[in-house]
TIBA-565694 format. One record per residue: residue number from 0; chain; x, y, z of N, C-alpha, C in turn. Coordinates in nm, 4 decimals. Atoms other than C-alpha are relative to their C-alpha. Example, Ala and Ser with C-alpha at 12.3 -4.5 7.8 and 13.67 -1.06 7.14 Angstrom:
BEGIN
[dokol 0 "A" [0.0890 -0.1190 0.0000] [1.2300 -0.4500 0.7800] [0.0900 0.1200 0.0000]],
[dokol 1 "A" [-0.0820 -0.1190 -0.0060] [1.3670 -0.1060 0.7140] [-0.0770 0.1090 0.0730]],
END
This chain:
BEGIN
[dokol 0 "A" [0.0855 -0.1171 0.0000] [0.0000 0.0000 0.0000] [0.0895 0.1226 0.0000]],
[dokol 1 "A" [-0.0728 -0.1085 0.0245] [0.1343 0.3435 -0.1308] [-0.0405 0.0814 0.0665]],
[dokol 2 "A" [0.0482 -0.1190 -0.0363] [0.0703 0.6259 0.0674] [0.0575 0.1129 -0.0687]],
[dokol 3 "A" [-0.0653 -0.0860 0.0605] [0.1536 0.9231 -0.1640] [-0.0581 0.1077 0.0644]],
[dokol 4 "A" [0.0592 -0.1610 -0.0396] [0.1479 1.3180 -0.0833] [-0.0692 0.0453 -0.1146]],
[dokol 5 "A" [0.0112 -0.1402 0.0867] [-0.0488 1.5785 -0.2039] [0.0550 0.1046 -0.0797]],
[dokol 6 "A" [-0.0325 -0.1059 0.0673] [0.0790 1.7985 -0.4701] [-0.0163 0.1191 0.0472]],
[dokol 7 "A" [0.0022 -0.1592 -0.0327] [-0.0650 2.1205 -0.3577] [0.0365 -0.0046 0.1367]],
[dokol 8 "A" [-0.0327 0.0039 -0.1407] [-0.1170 2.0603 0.0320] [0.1399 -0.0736 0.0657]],
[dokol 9 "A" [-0.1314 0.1400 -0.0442] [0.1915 1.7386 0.1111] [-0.0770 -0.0991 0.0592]],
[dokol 10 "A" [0.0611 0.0948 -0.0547] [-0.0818 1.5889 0.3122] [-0.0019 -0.1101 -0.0775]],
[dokol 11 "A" [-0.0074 0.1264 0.0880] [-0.0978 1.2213 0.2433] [-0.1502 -0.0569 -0.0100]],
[dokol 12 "A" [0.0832 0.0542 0.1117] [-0.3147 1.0296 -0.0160] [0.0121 -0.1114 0.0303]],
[dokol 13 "A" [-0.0052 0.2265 -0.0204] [-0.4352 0.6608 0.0989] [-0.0841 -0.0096 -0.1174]],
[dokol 14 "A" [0.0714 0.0941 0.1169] [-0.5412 0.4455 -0.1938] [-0.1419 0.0282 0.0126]],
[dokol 15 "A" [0.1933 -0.0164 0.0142] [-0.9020 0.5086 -0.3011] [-0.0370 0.1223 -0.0057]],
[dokol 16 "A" [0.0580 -0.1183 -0.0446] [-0.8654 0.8629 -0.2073] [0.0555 0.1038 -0.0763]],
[dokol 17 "A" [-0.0660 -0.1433 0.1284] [-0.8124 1.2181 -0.4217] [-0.0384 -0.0324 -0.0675]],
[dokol 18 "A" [0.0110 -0.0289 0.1045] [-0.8061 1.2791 -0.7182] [0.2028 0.0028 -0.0850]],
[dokol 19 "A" [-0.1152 0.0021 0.0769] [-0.5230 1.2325 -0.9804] [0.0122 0.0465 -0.1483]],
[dokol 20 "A" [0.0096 -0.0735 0.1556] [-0.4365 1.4133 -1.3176] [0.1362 0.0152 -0.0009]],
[dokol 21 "A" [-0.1508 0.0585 0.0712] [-0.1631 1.2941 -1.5473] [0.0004 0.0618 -0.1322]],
[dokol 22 "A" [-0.0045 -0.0867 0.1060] [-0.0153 1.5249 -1.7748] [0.0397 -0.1333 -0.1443]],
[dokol 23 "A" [-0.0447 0.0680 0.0475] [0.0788 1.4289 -2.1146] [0.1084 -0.0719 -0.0222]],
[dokol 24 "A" [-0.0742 -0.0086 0.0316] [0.4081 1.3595 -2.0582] [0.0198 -0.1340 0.1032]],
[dokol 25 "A" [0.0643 0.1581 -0.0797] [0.3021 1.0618 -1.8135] [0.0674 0.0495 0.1812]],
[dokol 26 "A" [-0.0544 -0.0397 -0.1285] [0.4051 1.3205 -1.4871] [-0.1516 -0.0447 0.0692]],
[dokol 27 "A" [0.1437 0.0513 -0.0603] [0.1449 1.1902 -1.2164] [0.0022 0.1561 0.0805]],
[dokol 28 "A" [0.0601 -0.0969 -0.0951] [-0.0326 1.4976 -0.9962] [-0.1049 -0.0736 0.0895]],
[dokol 29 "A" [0.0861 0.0588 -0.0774] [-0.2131 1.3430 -0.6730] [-0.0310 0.1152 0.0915]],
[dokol 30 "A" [0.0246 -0.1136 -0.0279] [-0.4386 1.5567 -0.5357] [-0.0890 -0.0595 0.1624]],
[dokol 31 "A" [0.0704 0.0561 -0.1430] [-0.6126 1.4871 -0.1436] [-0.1720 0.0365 -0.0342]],
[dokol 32 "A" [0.1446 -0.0079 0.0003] [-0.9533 1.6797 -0.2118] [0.0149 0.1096 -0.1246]],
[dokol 33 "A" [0.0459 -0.0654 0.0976] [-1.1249 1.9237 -0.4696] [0.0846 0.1132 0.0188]],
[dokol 34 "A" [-0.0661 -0.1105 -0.0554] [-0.9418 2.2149 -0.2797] [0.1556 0.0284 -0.0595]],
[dokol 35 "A" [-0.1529 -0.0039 0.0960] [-0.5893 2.1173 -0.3978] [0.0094 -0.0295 -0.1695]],
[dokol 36 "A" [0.0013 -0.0136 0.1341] [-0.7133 2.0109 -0.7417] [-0.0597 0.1313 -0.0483]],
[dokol 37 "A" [0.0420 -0.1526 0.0192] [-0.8775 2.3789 -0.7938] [0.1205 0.0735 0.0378]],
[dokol 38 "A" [-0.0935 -0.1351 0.0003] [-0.6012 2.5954 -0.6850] [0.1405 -0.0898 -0.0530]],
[dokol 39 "A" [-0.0930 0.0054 0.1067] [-0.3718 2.3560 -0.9260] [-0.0518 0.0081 -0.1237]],
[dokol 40 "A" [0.1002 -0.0584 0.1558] [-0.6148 2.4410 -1.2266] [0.0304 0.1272 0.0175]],
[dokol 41 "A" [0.0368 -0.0909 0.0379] [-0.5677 2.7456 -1.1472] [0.1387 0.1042 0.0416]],
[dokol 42 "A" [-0.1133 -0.0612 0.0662] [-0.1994 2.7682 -1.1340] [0.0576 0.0810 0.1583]],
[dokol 43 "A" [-0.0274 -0.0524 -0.1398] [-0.1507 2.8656 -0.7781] [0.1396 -0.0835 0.0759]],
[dokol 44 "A" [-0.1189 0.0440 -0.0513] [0.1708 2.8194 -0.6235] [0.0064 -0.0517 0.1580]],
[dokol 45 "A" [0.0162 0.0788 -0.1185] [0.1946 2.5696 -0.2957] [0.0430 0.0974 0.1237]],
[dokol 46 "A" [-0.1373 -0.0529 -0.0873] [0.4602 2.7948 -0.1681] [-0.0402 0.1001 0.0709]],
[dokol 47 "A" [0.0872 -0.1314 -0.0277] [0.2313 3.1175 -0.1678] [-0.1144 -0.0455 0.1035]],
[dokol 48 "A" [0.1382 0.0065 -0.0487] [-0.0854 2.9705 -0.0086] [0.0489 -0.0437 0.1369]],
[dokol 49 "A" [-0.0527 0.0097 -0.1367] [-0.0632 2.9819 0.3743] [0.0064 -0.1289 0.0655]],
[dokol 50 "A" [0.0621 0.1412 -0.0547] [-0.2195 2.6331 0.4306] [0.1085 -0.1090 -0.0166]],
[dokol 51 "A" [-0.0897 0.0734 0.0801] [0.0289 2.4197 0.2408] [0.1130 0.0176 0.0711]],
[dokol 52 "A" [-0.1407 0.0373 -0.1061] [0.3282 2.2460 0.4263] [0.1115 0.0705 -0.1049]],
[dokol 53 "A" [-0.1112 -0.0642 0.0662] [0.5274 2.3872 0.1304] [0.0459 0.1427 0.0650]],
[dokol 54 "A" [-0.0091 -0.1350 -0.0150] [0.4344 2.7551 0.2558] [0.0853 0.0026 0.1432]],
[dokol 55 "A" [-0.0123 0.0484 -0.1699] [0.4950 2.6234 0.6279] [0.1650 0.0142 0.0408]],
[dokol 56 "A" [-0.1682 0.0232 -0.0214] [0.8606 2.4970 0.5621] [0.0890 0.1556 -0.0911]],
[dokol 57 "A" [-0.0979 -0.1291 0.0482] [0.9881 2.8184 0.3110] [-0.0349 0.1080 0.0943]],
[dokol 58 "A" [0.0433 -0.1566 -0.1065] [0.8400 3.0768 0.5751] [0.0656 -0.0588 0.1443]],
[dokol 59 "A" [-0.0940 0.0021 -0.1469] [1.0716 2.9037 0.8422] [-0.0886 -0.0089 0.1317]],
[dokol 60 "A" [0.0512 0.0715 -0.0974] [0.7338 2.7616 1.0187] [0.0259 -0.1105 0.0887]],
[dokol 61 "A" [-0.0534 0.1768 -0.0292] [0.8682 2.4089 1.0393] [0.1313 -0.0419 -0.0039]],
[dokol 62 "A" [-0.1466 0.0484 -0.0685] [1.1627 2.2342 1.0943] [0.0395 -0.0153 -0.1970]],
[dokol 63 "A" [-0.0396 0.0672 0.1157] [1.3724 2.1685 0.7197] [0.1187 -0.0372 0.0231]],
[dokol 64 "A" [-0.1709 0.0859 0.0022] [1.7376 2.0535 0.8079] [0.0096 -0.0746 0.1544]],
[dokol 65 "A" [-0.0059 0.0984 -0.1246] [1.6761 1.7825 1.0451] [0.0457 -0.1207 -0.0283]],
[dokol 66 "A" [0.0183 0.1265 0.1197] [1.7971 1.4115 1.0149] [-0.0615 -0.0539 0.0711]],
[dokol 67 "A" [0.1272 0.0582 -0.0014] [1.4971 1.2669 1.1444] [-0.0834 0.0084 -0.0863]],
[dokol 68 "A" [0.0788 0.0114 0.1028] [1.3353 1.4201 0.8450] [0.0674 -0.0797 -0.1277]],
[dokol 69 "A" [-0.0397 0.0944 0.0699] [1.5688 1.1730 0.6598] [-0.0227 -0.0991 -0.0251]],
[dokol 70 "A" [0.0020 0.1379 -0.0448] [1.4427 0.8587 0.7615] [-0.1748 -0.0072 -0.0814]],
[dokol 71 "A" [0.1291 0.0266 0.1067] [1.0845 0.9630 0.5404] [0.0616 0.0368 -0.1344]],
[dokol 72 "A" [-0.0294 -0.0159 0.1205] [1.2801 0.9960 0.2492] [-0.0552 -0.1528 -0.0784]],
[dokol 73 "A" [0.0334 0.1544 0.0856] [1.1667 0.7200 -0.0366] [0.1675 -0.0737 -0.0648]],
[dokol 74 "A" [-0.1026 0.1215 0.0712] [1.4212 0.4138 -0.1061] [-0.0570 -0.0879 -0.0831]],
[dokol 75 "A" [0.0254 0.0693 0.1191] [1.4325 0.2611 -0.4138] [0.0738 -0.1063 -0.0269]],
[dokol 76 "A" [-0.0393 0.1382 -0.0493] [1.5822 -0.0637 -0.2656] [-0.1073 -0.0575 0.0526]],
[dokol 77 "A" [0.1014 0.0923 -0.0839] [1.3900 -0.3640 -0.2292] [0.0603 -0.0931 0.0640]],
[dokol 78 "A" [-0.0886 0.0323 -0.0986] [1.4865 -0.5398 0.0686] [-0.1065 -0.1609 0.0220]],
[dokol 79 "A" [0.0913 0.1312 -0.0261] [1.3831 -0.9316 0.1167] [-0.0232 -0.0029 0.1221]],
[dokol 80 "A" [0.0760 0.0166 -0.0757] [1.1329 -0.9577 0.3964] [0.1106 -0.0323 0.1194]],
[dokol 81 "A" [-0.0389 0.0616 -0.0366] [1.2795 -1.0379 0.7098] [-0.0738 0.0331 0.1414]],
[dokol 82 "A" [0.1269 -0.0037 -0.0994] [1.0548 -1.0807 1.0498] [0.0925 0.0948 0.1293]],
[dokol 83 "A" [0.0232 -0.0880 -0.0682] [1.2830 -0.9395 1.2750] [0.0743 0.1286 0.0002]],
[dokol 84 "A" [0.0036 -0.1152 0.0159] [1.4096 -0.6697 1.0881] [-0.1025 0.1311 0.0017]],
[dokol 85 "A" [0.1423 -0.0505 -0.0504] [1.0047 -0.5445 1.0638] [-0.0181 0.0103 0.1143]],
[dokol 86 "A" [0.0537 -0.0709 -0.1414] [1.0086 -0.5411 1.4450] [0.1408 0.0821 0.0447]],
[dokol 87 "A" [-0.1169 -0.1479 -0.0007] [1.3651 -0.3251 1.4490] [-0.0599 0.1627 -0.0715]],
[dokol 88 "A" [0.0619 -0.1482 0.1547] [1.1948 -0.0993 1.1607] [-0.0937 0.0449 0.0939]],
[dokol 89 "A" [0.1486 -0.0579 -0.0445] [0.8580 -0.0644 1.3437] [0.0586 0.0708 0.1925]],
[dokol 90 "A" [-0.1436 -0.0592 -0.1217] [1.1032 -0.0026 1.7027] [0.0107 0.1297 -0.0345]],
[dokol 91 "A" [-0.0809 -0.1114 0.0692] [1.2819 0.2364 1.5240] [-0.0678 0.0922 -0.0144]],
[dokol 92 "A" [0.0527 -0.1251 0.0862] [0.9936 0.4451 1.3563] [-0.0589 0.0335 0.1252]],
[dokol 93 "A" [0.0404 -0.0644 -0.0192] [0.8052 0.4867 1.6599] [0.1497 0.0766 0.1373]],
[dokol 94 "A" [-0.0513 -0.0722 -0.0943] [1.1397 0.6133 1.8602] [0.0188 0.1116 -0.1177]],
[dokol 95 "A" [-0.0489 -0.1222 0.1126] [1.2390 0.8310 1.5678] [-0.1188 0.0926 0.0603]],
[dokol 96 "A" [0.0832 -0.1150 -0.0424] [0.8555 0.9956 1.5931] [0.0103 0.0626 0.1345]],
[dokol 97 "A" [-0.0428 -0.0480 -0.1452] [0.9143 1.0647 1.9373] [0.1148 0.0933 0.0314]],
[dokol 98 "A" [-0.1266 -0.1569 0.0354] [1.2528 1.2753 1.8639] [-0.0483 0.0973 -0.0721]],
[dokol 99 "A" [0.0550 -0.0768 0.1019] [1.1224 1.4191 1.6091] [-0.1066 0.1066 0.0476]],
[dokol 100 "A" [0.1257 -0.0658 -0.0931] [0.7930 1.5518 1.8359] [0.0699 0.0752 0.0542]],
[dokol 101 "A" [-0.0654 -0.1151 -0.1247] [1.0470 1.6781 2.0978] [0.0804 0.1305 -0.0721]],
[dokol 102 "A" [-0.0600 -0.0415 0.1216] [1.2767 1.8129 1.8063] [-0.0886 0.1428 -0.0072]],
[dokol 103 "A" [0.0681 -0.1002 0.0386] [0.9621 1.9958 1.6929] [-0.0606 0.1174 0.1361]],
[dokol 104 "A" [0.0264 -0.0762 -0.1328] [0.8567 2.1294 2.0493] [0.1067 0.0998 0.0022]],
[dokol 105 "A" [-0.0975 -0.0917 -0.0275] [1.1952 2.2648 2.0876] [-0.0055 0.1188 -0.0767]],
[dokol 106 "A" [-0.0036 -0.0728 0.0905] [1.1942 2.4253 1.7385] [-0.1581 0.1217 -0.0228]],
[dokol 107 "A" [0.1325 -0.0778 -0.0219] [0.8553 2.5714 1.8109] [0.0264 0.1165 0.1194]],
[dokol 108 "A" [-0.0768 -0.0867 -0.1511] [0.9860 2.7222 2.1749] [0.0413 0.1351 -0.0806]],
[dokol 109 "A" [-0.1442 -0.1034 0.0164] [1.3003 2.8735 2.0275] [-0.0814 0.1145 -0.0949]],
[dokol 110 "A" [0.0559 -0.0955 0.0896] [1.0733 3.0395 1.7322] [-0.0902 0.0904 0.0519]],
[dokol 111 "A" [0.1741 -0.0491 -0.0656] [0.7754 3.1576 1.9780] [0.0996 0.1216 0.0655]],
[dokol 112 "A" [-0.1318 -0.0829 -0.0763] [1.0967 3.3054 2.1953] [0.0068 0.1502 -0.0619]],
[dokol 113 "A" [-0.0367 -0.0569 0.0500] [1.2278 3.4652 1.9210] [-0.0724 0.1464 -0.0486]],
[dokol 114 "A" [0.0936 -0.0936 -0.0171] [0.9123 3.6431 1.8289] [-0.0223 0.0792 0.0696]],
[dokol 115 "A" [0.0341 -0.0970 -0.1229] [0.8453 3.7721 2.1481] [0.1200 0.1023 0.0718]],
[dokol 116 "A" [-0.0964 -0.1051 -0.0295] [1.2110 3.9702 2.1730] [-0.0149 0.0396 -0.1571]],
[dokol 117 "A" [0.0284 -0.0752 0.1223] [1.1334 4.1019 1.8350] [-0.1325 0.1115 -0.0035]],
[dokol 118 "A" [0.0839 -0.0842 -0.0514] [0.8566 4.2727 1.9766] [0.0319 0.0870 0.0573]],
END
């Protein structure tokens, strides 16, 4: 099962769900709801619109040079099954989310901080 992102928003796309529109050139566009396929008809940039994790991470909302955000990158190695590498992997992902949470707490702090001596 693929979970792909959203084009406009990043939010993720489970099987069955969105909308998809494939140019001619065989590029796929997966879209979550009507909302992100309308403001890509209509040419709207991810980066600009406030909602969109794109806008989130270039406006220095969110975290972008972390390496916890490494570990959702896509590998294009296929790896033969092995039972208790799946319970190291599944280990692993939920300590990672758990850094990653605190990670983001911190990075939320330091920015809220920052704001408030800029005042």
């Amino acid at each position: 099962v693929k979970i792909e992102p959203c084009y406009v928003c990043g939010s993720p796309c489970y099987p069955g769900h969105g909308t998809m529109f494939v140019r001619n050139d065989a590029k796929c566009f997966r879209f979550c709801r009507s909302k992100c396929s309308k403001n890509f008809k209509m040419k709207r940039n991810p980066r600009k619109l406030k909602w969109t994790k794109a806008f989130r991470k270039a406006a220095g909302k969110e975290m972008t040079v972390d390496s916890t955000l490494a570990f959702e990158k896509r590998r294009h190695v296929p790896v033969v099954y092995d039972r208790d590498l799946v319970q190291a992997t599944v280990a692993g992902m939920k300590r990672i989310a758990e850094v990653k949470a605190r990670r983001e707490r911190a990075f939320f702090k330091a920015r809220m901080a920052a704001a408030k001596d800029g005042q």
